[in-house]
Each structure stands twice: as structure tokens, then as C-alpha cells.
C-alpha positions as CSV (number, residue, x, y, z in Angstrom):
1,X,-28.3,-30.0,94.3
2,X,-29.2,-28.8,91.1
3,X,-33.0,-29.8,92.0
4,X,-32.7,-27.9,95.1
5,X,-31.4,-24.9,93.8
6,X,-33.8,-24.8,90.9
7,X,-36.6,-24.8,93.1
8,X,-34.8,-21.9,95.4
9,X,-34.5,-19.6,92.4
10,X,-38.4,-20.7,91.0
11,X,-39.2,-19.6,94.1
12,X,-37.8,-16.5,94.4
13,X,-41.0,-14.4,95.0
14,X,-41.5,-16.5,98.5
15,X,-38.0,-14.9,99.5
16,X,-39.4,-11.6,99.5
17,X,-42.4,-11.9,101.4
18,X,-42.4,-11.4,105.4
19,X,-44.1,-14.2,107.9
20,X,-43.8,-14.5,111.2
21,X,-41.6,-17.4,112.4
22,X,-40.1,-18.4,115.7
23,X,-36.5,-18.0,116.0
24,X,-34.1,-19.5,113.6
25,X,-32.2,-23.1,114.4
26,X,-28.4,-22.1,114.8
27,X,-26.2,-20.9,112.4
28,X,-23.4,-23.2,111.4
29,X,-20.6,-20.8,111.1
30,X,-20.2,-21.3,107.4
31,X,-23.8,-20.6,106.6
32,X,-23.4,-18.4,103.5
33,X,-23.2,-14.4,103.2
34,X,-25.3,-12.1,105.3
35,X,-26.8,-9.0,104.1
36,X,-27.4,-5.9,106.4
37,X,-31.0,-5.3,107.1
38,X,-32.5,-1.9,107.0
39,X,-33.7,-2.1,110.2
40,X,-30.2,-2.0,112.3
41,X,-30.8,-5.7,113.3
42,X,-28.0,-8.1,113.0
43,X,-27.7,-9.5,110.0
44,X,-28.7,-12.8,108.5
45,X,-27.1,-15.1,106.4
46,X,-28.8,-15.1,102.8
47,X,-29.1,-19.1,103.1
48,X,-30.7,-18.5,106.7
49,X,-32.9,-16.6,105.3
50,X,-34.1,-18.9,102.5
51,X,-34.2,-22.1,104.8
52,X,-36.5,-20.1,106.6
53,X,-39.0,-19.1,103.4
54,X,-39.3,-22.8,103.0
55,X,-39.2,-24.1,106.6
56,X,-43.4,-23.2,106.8
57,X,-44.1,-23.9,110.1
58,X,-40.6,-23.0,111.5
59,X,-39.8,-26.4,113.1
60,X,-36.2,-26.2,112.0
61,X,-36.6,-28.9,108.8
62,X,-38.1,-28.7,106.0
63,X,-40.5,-31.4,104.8
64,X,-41.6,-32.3,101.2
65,X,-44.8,-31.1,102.1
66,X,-42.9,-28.0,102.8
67,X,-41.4,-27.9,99.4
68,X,-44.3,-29.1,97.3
69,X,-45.9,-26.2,98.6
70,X,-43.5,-23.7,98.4
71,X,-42.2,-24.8,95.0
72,X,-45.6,-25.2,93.6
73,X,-44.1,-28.8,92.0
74,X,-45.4,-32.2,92.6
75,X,-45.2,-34.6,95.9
76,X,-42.5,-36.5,93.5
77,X,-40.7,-34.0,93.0
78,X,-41.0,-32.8,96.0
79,X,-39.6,-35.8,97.9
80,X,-36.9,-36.2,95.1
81,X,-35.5,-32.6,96.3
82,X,-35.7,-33.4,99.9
83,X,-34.2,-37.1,99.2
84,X,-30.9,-35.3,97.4
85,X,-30.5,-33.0,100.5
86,X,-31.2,-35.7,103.0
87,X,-27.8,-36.8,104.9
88,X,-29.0,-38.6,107.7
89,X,-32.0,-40.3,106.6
90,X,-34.6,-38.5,108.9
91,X,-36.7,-37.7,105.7
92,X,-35.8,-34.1,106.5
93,X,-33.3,-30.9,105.3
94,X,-32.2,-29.6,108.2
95,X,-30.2,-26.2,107.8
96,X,-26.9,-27.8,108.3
97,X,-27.8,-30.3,105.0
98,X,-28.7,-27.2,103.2
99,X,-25.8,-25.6,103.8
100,X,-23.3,-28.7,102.6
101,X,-25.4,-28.9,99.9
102,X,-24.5,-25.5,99.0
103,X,-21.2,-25.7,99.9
104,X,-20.8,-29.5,97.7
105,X,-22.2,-28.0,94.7
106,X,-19.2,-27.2,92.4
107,X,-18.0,-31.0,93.5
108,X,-21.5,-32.4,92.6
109,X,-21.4,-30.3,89.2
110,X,-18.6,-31.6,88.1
111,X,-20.1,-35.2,89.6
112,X,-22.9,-34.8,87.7
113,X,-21.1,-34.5,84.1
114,X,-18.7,-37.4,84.5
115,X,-22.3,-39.4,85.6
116,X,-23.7,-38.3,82.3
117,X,-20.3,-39.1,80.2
118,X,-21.3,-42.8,80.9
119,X,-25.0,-42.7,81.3
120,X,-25.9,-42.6,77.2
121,X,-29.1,-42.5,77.6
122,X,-29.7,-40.3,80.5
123,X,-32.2,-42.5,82.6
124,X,-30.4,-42.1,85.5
125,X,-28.5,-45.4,85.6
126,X,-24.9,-46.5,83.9
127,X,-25.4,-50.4,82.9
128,X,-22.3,-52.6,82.1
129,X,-22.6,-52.1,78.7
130,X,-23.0,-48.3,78.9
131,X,-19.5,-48.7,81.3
132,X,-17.6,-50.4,78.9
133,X,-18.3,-48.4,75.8
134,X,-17.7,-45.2,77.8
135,X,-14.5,-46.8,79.2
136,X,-13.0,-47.0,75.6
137,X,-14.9,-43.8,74.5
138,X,-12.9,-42.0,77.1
139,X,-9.5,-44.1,76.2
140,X,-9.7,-45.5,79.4
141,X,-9.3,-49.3,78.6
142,X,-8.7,-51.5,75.7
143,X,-10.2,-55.0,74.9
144,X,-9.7,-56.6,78.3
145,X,-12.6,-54.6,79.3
146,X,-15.5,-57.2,78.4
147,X,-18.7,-57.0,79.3
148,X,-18.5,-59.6,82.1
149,X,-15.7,-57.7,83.4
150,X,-18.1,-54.2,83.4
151,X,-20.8,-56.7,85.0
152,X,-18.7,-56.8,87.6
153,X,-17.8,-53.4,88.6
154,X,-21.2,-52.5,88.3
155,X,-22.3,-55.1,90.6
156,X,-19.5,-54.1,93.6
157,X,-20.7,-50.5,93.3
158,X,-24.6,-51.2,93.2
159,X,-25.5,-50.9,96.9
160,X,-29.5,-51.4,95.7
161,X,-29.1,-54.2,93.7
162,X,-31.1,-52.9,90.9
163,X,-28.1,-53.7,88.2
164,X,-26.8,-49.9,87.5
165,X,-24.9,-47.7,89.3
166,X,-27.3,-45.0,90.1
167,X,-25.6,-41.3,90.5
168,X,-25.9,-41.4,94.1
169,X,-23.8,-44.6,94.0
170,X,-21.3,-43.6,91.1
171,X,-20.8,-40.0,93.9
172,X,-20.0,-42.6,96.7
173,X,-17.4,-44.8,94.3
174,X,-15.6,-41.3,93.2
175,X,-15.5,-40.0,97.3
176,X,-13.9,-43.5,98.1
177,X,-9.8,-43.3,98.6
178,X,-7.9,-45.8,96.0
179,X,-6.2,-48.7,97.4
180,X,-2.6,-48.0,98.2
């Protein structure tokens, strides 16, 4: 989210300029606050109106092409901000995604800090070893926690493979219901 909403507020000066755009995708009911217009119109919601200022050529998603250029940041980035917003995998943030991204973000903030508890050293990936020293860091476990047994958890919640637990992996452990 954070990415997202850091490139919203950087791009504040797009939200004040007028363009002609087709008609907005419908609103999902829970789509933010709305703000009277001067005009007499009905009003619309203040997320609306920014997924409009980014949606460029008003097809009802917006592309990383649509966010590079409205962000002024790189393709990478670009496609990293879409990727976080992305729920179904189309490559695209519809308005519906950018509203539960909106409407996730004091869950993801709080998400984010227990992420960085256990990743030390902040490269975006918690290894067995950083596990097990944050583990008894936090008082969490004793000495039965050994490195193979870290090795494991890590590898049950590593969907990729890659040997970490990435934070979008560590977010889908922590939305998972305990065993009974």
C-alpha cells in the first residue's frame, strides 16, 4: 500500500488538473468520501476521483505504464506499485483493488512492522536464521527452536521456493485461521 499511496500524494499536482474522460467504472459503495463539487453536480468519491487522475486513457484499470507516467518513477517501480494492488492477477488495479487497498492499509501497516521485526536486514526476505533469532528476540521460543526447525517453517510458508518468506507470503501465513 505504502508504495501506492506514496505515489498518490507525489502526485498530487495530477489531482488538480481537469481532462476529459469517459464515464467512471462503478462505484463500490464503500469507495471513500465524496466532496461536493461547485458545480451542483453529484458528488464524487475522493478515491474516484484519484483512480481517475491515474486511469490515462479511462479504460477502467490502471496500467504500470499508467503509473510510470503519472508518478514520474521508473517501469520497476511502476510495476512493483501495480503488482502490490493487483488481486486477481490481470496485471491491472481496477477501482475495486484500489479501494481494498485503501480500506487494508491500517492491517498492512501493522503487517509491515511485524515483517520488519524479523527481517534484520531489510532485503525484503526473513531466512531461517533471521526467524529463529527473532523468535527468541521477541521471547517467543526457547532452545528447541533450531535452525533446522526455522528451516522448516520457512520452507511450508515459501510458496516461490526462493528459501525466505517474502512479505507477501509472511501477509498470507498471518490471514490463515490457526488449527483448532
Amino acid at each position: 500500500m505504502g508504495l501506492v499511496v506514496s505515489a498518490a500524494a507525489s502526485c498530487s499536482d495530477l489531482l488538480g488538473r481537469r481532462r476529459s474522460t469517459p464515464p467512471p467504472p462503478p462505484i463500490p459503495a464503500r469507495a471513500a468520501s465524496t466532496q461536493q463539487p461547485d458545480d451542483g453536480t453529484t458528488p464524487e468519491p475522493e478515491l474516484v476521483r484519484v483512480f481517475r487522475r491515474f486511469d490515462a486513457d479511462g479504460d477502467g484499470r490502471i496500467s504500470a505504464a499508467e503509473m510510470r507516467e503519472s508518478c514520474g518513477c521508473t517501469a520497476a517501480e511502476a510495476e512493483e506499485m501495480v503488482a502490490a494492488a493487483d488481486r486477481d492477477g490481470d496485471g491491472f488495479i481496477s477501482l475495486e483493488e484500489l479501494v481494498a487497498l485503501f480500506e487494508d492499509g491500517d492491517r498492512s501497516d501493522a503487517l509491515r512492522a511485524a515483517f520488519a521485526e524479523y527481517d534484520e536486514d531489510g532485503d525484503g526476505g526473513i531466512t531461517a536464521e533471521e526467524l529463529r533469532r527473532a523468535l527468541r528476540r521477541l521471547g517467543l521460543c526457547g532452545e528447541e527452536m533450531t535452525a533446522e526447525r526455522c528451516a522448516e517453517i520457512v520452507a511450508a510458508v515459501d510458496r516461490n521456493g526462493d528459501g525466505v518468506i517474502s512479505f507477501d507470503e509472511f501477509k498470507a501465513m498471518m490471514a490463515t485461521e490457526p488449527a483448532a
